[in-house]
C-alpha positions in Angstrom: 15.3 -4.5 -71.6 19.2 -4.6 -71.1 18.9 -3.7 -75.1 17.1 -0.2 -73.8 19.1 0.0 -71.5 22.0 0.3 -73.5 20.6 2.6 -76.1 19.7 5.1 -73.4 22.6 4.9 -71.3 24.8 7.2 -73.6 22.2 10.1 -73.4 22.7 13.0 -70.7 20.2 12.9 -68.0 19.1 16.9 -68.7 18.5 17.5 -72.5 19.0 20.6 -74.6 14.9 20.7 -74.5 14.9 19.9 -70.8 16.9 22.7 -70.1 14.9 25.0 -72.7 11.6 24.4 -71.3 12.5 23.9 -67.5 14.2 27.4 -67.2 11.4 29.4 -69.6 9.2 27.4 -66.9 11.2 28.9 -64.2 11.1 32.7 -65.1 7.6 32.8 -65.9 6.7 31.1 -63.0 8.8 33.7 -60.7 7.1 36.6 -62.8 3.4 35.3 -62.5 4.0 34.2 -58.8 5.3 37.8 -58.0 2.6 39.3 -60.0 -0.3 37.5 -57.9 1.4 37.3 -54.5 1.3 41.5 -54.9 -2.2 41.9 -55.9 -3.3 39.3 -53.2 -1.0 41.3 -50.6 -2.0 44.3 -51.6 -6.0 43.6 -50.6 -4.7 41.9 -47.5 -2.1 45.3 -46.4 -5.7 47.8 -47.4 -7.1 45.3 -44.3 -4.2 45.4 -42.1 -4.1 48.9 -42.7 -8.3 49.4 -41.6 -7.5 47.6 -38.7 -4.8 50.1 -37.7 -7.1 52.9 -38.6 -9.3 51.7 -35.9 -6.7 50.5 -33.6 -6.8 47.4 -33.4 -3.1 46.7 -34.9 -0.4 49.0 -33.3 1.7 51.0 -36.0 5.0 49.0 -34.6 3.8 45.7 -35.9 2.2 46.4 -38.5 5.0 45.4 -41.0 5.7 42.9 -39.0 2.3 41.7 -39.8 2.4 42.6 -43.6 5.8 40.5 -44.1 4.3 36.8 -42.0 1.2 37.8 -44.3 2.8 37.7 -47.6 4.5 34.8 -46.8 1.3 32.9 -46.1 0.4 34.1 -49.3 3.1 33.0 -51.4 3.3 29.7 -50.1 -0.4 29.4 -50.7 -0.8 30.9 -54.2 2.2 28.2 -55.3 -0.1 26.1 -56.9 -2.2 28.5 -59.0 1.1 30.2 -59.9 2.4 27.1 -61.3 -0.2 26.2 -63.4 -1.0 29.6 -64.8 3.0 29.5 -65.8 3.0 26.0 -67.3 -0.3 26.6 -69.5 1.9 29.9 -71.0 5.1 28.1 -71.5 3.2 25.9 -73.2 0.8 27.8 -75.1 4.0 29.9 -76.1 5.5 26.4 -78.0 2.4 25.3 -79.7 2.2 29.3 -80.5 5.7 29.3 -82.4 5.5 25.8 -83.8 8.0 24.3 -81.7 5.7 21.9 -79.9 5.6 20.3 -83.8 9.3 20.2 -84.3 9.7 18.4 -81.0 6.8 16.1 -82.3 8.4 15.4 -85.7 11.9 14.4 -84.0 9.9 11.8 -81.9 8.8 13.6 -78.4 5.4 13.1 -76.9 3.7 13.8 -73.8 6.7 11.9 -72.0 8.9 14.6 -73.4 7.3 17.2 -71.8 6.9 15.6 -68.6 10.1 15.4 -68.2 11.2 18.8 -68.6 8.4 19.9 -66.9 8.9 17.8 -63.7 12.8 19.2 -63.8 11.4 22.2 -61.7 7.5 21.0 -60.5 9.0 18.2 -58.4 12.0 20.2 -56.6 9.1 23.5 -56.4 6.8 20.4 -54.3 9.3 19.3 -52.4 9.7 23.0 -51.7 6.0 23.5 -51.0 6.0 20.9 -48.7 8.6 22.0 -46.4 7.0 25.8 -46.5 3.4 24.6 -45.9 3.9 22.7 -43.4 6.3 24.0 -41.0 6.7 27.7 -42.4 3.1 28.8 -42.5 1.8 27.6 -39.2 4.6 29.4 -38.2 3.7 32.7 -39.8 0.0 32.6 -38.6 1.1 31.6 -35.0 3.2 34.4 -35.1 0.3 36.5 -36.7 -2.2 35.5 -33.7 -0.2 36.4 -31.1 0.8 39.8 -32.5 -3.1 40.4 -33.0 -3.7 39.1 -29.3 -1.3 41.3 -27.8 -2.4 44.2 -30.0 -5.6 43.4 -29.0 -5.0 44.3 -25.3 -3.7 47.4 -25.5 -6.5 48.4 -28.2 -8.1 50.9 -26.4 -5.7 53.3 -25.7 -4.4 53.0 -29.4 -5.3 55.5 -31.9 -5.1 58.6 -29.6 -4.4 62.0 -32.2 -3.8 65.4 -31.8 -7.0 67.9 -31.8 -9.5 65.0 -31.1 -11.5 63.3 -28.7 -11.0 59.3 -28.1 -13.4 57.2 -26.3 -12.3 54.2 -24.7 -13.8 51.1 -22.7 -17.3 52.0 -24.6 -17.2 55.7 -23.4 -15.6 55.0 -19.7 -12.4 56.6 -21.0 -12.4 60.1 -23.0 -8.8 61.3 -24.0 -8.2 65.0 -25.6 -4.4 65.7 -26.9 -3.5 69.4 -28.5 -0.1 68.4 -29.7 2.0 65.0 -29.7 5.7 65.6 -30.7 7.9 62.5 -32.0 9.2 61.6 -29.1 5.9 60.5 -28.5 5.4 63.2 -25.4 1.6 64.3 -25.6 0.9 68.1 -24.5 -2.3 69.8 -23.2 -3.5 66.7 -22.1 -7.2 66.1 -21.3 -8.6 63.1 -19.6 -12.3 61.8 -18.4 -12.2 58.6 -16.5 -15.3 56.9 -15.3 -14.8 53.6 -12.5 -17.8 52.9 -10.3 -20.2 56.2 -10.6 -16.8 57.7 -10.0 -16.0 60.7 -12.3 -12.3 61.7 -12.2 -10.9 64.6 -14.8 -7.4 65.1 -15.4 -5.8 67.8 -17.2 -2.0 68.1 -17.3 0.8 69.6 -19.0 2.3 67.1 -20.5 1.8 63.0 -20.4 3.3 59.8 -22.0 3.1 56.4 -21.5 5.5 54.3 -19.3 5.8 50.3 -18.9 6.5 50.3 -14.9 7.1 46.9 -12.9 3.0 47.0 -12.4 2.3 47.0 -16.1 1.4 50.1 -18.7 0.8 53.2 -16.7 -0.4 56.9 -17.9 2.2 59.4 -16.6 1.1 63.0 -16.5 2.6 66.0 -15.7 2.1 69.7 -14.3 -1.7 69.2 -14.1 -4.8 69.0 -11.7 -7.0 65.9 -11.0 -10.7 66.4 -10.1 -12.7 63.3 -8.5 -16.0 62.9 -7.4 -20.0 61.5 -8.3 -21.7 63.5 -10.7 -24.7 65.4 -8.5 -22.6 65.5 -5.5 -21.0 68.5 -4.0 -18.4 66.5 -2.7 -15.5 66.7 -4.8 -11.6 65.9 -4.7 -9.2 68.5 -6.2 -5.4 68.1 -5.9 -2.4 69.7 -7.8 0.0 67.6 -9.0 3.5 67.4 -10.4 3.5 63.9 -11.3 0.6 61.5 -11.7 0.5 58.7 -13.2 -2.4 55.3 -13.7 -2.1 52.1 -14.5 -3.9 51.5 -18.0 -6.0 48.3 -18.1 -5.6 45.9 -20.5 -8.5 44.1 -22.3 -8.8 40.6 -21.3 -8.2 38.6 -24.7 -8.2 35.1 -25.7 -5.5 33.5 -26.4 -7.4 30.3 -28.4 -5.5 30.1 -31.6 -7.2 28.8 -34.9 -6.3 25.2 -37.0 -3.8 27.4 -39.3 -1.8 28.6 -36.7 -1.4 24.9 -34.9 1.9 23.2 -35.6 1.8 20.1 -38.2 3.2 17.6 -35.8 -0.1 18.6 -33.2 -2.0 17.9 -35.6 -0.9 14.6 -36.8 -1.9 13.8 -33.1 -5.0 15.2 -32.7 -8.4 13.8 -33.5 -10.4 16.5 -34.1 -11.9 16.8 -37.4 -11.2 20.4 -37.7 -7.6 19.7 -37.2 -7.2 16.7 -39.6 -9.2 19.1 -42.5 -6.4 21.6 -41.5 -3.5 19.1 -41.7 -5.3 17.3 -45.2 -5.1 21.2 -46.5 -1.1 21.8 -45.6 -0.5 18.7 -48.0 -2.8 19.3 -50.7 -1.0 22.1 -51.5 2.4 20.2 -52.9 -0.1 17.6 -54.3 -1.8 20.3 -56.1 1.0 21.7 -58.0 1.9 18.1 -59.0 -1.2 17.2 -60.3 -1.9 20.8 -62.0 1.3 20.0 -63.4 0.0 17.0 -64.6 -2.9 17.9 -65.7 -1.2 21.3 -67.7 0.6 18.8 -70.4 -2.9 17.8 -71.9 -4.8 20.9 -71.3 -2.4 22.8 -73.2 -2.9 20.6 -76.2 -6.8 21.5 -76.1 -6.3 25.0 -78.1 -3.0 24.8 -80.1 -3.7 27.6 -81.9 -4.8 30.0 -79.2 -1.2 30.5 -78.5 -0.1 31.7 -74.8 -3.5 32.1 -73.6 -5.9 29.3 -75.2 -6.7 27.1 -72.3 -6.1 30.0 -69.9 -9.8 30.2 -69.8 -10.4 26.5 -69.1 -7.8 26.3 -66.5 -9.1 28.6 -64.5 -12.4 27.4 -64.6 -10.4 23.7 -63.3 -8.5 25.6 -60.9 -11.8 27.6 -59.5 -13.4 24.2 -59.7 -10.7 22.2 -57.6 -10.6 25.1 -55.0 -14.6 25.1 -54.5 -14.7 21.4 -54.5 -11.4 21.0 -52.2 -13.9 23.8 -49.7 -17.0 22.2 -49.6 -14.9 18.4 -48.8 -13.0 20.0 -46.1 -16.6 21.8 -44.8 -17.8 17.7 -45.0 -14.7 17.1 -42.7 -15.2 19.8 -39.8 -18.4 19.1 -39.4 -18.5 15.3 -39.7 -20.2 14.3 -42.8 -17.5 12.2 -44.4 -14.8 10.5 -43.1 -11.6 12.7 -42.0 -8.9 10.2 -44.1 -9.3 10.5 -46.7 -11.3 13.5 -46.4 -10.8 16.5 -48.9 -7.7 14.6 -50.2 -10.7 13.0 -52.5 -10.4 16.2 -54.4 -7.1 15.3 -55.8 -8.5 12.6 -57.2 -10.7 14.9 -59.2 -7.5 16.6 -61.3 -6.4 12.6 -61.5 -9.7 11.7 -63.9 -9.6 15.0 -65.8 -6.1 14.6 -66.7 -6.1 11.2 -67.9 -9.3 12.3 -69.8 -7.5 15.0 -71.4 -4.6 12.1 -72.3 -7.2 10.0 -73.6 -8.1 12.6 -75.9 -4.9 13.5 -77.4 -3.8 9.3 -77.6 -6.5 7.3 -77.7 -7.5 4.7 -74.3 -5.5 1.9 -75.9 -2.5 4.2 -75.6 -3.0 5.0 -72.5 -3.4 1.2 -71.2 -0.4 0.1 -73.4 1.6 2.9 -71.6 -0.2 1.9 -68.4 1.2 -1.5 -68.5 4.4 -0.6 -69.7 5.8 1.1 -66.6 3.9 -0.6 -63.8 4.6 -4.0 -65.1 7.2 -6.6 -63.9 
């Protein structure tokens, strides 16, 4: 041992080869993350941006929205990133015969370990931090956006040269212009509150956060009230009227994603522990893609860049499913919560020593086995 020790202890720590495969890892892993995280936000802003059609998101937050959303993504999508990147860095050296020139000077699997974990064990450390104090933080941020968006729904969405309906038809709005500034002109208004009718036409209107809540403010105009049938109806001129609008009563529950980690270690609800077992998986899984990447690549040597795209994704789409249907088991109960859907990592474990079994043989693999975990 102190002979090993000694023939090692001249090398540097970070190789030539290190350095060569750890930063072509590290630019095609920033390009296919990008890539993915803007398809993936792009479907998610087409949704955000339906939900504003209908009103249900205000215009002001809806970037707002859009940015905490893409950083869900990106912290989620890590994984998938990582191993679409390693299986082309890869590919790209068994593609250009330099996967058998580091083979004829002596490097193996080890090799490419090493120089792959340069950057996969920072990134999880990374991942870590970001999924599980970052990302509850976007989605709680997200909730209560959408909760107090929510409350002020109905009176969202009002456009020039149309009619509105509000609070399922008790509210009818009708605006001929709205400048900038916001300032709505020719305003037309049918409110209905206990068989009471009351029109309001006016001038000029906007709306006005008073110390009572969100009013209506109208101008110039003339307010008609009474019950439809009845002769009996109240007509006043006005300079200045204005109505408090009423805001829907929401809830304010907030789902397992949006929870902070350290409630969750806490809590004893299954829901939550599936929650908190999915925050870590996702550092775990882009070690043990990682992992799993060194021997996969080596199953199509020949297909260059993208040989064993095809069978990674079917892993990856595999894992996911499989990492679903045990966190499913969890909620509702039918396993266990520890170790719960952290028994899916143990899936990528046995296919990638499989895969290392294949390229060395199982008495290489026992020898090696023995050979770092032994005293």
């Amino acid at each position: 041992m102190e002979a090993h020790w000694r023939k090692t202890a001249g090398r540097p720590f970070v190789r030539v080869l290190d350095k060569m495969i750890a930063l072509d890892l590290l630019k095609t892993l920033l390009s296919v993350w990008l890539v993915i995280v803007t398809i993936i936000v792009s479907r998610k802003f087409i949704r955000i941006l339906d939900k504003a059609v209908e009103g249900q998101v205000s215009n002001d937050t809806l970037m707002t929205i859009l940015s905490l959303k893409t950083v869900t993504s990106s912290i989620s999508l890590l994984p998938a990133a990582t191993f679409m990147a390693l299986l082309m860095v890869l590919g790209r050296l068994y593609k250009d015969q330099e996967m058998s020139a580091i083979a004829a000077a002596g490097g193996g699997a080890g090799t490419l370990y090493r120089a792959v974990f340069l950057i996969v064990f920072p990134l999880s450390i990374i991942a870590f931090g970001l999924s599980i104090y970052v990302a509850p933080w976007a989605e709680n941020r997200i909730e209560k956006i959408m909760h107090q968006d929510e409350k002020s729904s109905d009176i969202r969405g009002i456009a020039a040269g149309k009619f509105s309906a509000y609070s399922r038809g008790d509210l009818v709005f009708y605006v001929e212009n709205i400048t900038p500034d916001k300032k709505m002109h020719s305003v037309f208004v049918q409110s209905r509150q206990k068989n009471k009718l009351s029109i309001i036409s006016a001038e000029q209107g906007h709306f006005e956060e008073l110390p009572g809540g969100l009013y209506m403010v109208f101008e110039d105009g003339q307010r008609v009230q009474g019950h439809p049938g009845d002769y009996n109806y109240l007509i006043e001129e006005f300079h200045e009227y204005a109505f408090k609008v009423e805001e829907r009563a929401v809830s304010t529950w907030l789902s397992p994603r949006a929870i902070p980690s350290e409630v969750l270690v806490k809590s004893a609800v299954p829901g939550d522990i599936a929650e908190l077992q999915d925050r870590i998986a996702t550092p775990l899984a882009i070690l043990l893609l990682s992992f799993l990447a060194v021997p996969l690549a080596k199953i199509s040597p020949r297909g260059g860049i993208f040989g064993s795209i095809a069978l990674g994704f079917l892993i990856y789409f595999s894992y996911g499913n499989f990492s679903g249907v045990v966190q499913s088991w969890v909620v509702k109960g039918s396993i266990r919560p520890w170790p719960g859907m952290l028994w899916a990592n143990v899936l990528l474990i046995l296919i990638g020593l499989s895969l290392l079994v294949r390229w060395y043989g199982l008495r290489w693999l026992i020898n090696s086995l023995r050979s770092r975990f032994s005293i």
